[in-house]
C-alpha positions as CSV (number, residue, x, y, z in Angstrom):
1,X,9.9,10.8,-18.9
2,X,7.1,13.1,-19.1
3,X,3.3,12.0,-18.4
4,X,1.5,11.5,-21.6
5,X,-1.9,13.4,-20.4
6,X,-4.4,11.9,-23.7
7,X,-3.5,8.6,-22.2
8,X,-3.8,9.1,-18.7
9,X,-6.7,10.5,-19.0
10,X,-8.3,7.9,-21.4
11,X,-7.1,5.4,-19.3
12,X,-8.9,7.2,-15.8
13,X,-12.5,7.8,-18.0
14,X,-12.2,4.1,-19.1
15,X,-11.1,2.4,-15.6
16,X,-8.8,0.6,-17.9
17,X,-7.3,-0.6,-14.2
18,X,-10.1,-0.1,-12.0
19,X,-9.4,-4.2,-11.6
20,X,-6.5,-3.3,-9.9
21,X,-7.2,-0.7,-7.5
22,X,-10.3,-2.6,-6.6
23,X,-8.3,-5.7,-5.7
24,X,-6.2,-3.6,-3.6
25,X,-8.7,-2.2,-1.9
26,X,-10.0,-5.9,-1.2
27,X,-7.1,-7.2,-0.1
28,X,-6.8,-3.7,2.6
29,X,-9.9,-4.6,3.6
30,X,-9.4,-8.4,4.1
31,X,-6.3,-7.2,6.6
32,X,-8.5,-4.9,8.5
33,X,-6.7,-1.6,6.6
34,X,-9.0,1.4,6.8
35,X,-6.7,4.1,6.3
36,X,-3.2,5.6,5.4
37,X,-0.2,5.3,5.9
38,X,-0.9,1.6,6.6
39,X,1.7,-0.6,7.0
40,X,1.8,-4.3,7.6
41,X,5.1,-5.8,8.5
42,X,5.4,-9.7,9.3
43,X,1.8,-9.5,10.0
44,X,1.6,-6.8,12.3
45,X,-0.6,-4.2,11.2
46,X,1.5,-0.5,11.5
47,X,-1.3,2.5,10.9
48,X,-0.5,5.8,11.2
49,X,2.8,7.7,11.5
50,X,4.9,5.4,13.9
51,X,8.7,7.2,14.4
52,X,10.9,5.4,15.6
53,X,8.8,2.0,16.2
54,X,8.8,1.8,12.5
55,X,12.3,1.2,12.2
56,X,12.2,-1.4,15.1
57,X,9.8,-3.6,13.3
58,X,11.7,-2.8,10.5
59,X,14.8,-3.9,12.2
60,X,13.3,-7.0,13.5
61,X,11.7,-8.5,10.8
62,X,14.5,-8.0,9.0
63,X,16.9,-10.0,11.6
64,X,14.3,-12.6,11.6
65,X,14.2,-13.2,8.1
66,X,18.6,-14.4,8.6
């Protein structure tokens, strides 16, 4: 599927979903994000490029969620 340009870029000079990216940036805010990569995993906020502690947290949340 191909990006129909006419309607992305009506949609972009309208801010047909300005809504949204504005909630997201609220809710980024609200959690104390301030930049990207940003990650939040059960609560713990993750900035940054994080190797191998990534999959850790990963790991662990995901073994806490059984």
């Amino acid at each position: 599927m191909d990006l129909n340009g006419d309607s992305f870029d009506q949609c972009l000079k309208e801010k047909t979903y300005g809504y949204v990216l504005n909630a997201d940036i609220e809710m980024a805010r609200e959690y104390g994000i301030h930049g990207v990569p940003s990650f939040l995993i059960n609560g713990e906020l993750m900035v940054g490029s994080q190797g191998e502690d990534f999959f850790k947290a990963i790991d662990s949340a995901l073994a806490d969620a059984v």
